[in-house]
VOPAGU-2260 file (C-alpha; in pm, 1 decimal, decimal comma):
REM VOPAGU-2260
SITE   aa  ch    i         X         Y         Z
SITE  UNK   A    0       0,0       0,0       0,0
SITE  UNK   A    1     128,0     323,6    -107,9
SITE  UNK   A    2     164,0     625,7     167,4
SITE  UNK   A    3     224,6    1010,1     145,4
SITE  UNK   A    4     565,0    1168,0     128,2
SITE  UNK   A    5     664,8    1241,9     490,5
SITE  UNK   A    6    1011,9    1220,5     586,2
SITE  UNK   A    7    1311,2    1293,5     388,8
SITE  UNK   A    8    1372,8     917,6     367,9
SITE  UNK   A    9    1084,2     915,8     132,7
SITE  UNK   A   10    1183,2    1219,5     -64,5
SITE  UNK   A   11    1514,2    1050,4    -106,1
SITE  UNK   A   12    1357,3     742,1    -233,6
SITE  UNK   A   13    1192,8     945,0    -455,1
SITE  UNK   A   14    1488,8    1159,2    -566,8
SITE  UNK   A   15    1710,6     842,1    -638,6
SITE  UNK   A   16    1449,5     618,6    -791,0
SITE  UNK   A   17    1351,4     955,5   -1037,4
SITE  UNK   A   18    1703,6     999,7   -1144,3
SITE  UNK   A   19    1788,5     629,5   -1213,7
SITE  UNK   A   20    1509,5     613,4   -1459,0
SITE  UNK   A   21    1631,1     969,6   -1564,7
SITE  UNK   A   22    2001,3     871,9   -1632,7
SITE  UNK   A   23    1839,2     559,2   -1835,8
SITE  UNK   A   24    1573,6     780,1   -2055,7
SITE  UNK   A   25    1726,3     812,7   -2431,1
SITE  UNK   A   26    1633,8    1169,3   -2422,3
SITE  UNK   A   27    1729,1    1311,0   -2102,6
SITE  UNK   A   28    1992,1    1106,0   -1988,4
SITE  UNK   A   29    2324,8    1214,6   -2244,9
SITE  UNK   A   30    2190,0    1536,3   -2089,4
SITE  UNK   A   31    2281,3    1449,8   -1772,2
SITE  UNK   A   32    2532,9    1274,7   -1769,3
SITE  UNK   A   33    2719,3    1497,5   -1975,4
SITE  UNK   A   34    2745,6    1773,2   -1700,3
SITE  UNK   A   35    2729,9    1521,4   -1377,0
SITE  UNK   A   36    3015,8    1277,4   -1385,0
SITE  UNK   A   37    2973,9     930,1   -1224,1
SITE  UNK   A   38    3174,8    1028,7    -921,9
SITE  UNK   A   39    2880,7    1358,0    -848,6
SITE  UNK   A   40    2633,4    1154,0    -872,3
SITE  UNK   A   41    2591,4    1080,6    -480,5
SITE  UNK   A   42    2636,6    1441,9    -359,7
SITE  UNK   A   43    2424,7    1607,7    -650,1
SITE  UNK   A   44    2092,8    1310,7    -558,5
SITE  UNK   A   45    2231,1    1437,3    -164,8
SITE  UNK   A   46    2157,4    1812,7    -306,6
SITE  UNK   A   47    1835,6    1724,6    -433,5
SITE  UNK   A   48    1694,1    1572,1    -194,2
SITE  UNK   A   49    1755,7    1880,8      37,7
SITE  UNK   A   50    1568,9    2069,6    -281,7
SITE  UNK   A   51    1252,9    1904,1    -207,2
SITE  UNK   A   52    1278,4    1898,9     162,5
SITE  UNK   A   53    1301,3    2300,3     136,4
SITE  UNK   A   54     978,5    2273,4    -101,0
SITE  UNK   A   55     804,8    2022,1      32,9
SITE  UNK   A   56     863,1    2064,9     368,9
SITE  UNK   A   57     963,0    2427,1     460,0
SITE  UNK   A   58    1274,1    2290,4     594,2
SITE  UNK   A   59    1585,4    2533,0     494,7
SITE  UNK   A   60    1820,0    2301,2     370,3
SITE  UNK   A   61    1865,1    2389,6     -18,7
SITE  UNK   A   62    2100,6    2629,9    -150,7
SITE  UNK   A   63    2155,4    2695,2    -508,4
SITE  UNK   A   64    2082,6    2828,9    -802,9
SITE  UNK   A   65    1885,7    2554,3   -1019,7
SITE  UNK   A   66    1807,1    2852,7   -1302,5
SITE  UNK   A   67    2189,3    2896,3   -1340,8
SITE  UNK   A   68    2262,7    2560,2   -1376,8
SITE  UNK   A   69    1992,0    2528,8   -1643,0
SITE  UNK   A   70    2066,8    2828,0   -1816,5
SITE  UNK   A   71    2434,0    2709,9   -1834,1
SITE  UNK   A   72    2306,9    2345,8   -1956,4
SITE  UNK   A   73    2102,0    2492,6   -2241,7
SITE  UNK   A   74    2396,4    2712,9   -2357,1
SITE  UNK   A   75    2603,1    2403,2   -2373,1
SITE  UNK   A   76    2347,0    2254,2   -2595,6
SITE  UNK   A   77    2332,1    2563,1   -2798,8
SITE  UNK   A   78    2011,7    2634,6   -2680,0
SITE  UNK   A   79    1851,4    2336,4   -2752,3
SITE  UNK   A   80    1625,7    2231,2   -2422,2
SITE  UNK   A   81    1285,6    2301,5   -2519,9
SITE  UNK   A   82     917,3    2217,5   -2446,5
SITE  UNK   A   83    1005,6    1825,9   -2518,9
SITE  UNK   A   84    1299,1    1758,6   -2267,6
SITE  UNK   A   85    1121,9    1962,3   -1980,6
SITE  UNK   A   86     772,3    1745,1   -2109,1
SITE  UNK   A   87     948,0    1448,4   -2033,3
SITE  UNK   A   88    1145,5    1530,8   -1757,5
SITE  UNK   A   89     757,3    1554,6   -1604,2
SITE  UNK   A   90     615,5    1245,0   -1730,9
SITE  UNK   A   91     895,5    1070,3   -1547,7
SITE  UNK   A   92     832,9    1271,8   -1242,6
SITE  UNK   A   93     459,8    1187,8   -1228,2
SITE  UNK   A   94     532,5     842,7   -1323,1
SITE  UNK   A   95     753,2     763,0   -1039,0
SITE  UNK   A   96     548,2     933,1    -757,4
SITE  UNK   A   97     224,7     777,4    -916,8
SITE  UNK   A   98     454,0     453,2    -830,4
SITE  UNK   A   99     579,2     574,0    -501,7
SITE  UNK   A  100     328,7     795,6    -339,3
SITE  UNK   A  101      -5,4     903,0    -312,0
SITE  UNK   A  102    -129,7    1208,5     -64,5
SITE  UNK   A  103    -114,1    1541,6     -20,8
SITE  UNK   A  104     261,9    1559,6     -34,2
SITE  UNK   A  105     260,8    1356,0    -342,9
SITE  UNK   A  106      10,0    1543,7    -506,6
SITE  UNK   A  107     242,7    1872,7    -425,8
SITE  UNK   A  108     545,5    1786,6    -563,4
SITE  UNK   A  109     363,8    1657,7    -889,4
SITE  UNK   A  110     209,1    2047,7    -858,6
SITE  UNK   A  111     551,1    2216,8    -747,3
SITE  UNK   A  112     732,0    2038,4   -1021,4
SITE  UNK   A  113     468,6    2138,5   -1308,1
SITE  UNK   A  114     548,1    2504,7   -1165,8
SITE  UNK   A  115     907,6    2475,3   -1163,5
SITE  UNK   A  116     954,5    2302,3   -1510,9
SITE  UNK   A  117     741,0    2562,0   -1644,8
SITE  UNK   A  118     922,1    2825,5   -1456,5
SITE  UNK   A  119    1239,2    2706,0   -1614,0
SITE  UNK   A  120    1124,9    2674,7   -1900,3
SITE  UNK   A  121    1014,0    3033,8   -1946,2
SITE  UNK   A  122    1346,0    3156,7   -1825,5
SITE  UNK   A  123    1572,7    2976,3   -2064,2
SITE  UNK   A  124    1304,2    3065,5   -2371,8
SITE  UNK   A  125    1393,9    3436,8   -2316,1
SITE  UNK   A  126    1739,4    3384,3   -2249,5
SITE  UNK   A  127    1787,4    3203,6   -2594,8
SITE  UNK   A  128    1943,8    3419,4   -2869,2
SITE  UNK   A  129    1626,0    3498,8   -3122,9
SITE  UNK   A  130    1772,3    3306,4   -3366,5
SITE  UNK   A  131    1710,7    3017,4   -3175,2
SITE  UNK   A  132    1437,9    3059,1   -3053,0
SITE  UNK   A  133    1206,3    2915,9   -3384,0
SITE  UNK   A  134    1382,1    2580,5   -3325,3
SITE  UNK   A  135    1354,4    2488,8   -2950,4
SITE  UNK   A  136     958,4    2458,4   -2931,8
């Protein structure tokens, strides 16, 4: 039986189960693991997790920049993350709290991500050089 996300022992669950399917999806994974090298892997899941316990939870345990590091990303892809790669990026989300989770907390971080990825999104659309910009959709 599936339960809400409560403790950061779940979010980490969540967090590491996410980014193995991530660093195995055709799409996004060269992505990643272009810019994180095997050896990162364990601090940057460590830094994600406190990501998500700062939204989820309140708790003030995140620091970064995650628009930076995008904005960098997508400049080292001449400007090629679009709509499709932040699309997907949800559909795996979803997928593995639908698996995971189900609640209140669950349901939040499907909402908070949704936000975020759109968020993002936005940012690195008007950061792209215009002519770019026609071939990112």
């Amino acid at each position: 039986m599936k339960h809400d996300i409560k403790t950061r022992a779940d979010i980490s669950t969540l967090v590491h189960q996410f980014y193995g399917t991530i660093r195995r999806d055709d799409l996004l994974g060269p992505i990643f693991h272009h810019h994180i090298a095997d050896d990162q892997w364990a601090e940057h899941l460590e830094k994600l997790t406190d990501f998500w316990e700062t939204n989820l939870f309140g708790v003030a345990k995140f620091k970064g920049n995650p628009t930076v590091a995008h904005l960098a990303v997508d400049k080292h892809h001449d400007y090629g993350i679009g709509q499709i790669h932040f699309g997907r990026w949800l559909q795996v989300w979803f997928a593995t709290i639908t698996d995971l989770f189900e609640g209140e907390n669950a349901d939040k971080a499907k909402e908070a991500a949704r936000r975020m990825a759109h968020t993002q999104f936005m940012v690195l659309w008007y950061q792209k050089p215009d002519s770019v910009k026609g071939k990112t959709a």
